[in-house]
C-alpha positions as CSV (number, residue, x, y, z in Angstrom):
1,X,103.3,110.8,111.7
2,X,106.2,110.1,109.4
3,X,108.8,112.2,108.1
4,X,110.0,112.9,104.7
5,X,113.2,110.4,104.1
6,X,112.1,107.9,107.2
7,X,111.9,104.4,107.0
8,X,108.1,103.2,108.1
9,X,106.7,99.7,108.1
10,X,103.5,98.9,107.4
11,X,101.1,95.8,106.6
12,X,103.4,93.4,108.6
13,X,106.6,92.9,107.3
14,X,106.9,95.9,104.9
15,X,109.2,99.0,104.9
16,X,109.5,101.9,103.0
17,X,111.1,105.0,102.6
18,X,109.1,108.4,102.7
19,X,109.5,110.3,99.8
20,X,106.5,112.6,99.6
21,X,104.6,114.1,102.9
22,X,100.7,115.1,102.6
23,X,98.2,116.5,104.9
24,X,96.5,112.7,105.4
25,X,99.2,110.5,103.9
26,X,102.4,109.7,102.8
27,X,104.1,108.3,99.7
28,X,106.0,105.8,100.5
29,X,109.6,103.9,98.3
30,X,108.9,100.0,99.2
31,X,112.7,98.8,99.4
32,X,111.7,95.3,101.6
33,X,108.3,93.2,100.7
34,X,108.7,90.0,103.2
35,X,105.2,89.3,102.2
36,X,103.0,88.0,99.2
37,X,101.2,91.5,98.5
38,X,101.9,92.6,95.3
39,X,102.2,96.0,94.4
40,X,102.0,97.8,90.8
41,X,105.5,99.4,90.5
42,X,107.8,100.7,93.5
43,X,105.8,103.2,95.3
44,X,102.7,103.1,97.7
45,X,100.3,105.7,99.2
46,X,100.1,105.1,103.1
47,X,97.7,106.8,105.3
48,X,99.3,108.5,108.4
49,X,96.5,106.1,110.8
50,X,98.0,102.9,109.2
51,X,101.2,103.8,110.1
């Protein structure tokens, strides 16, 4: 599980930083994208299994 202000990287090839812990997830600051997925505005809601 991550950790509030932890870097994770998910979907191959992008990171984020944690900036909001729940029970089954995390929210997640995308600061690198080294892929084509686009994502509406900065943030991102991960799942603690897809990390």
């Amino acid at each position: 599980m991550a950790e509030l202000g932890e870097y994770i990287f998910f979907k191959n090839g992008i990171k984020g930083l944690v900036e909001k812990f729940n029970q089954n997830s995390v929210i997640a600051n995308i600061s690198e994208n080294n892929k084509e997925l686009q994502f509406e505005g900065k943030r991102t809601v991960v799942a603690h299994k897809k990390l």
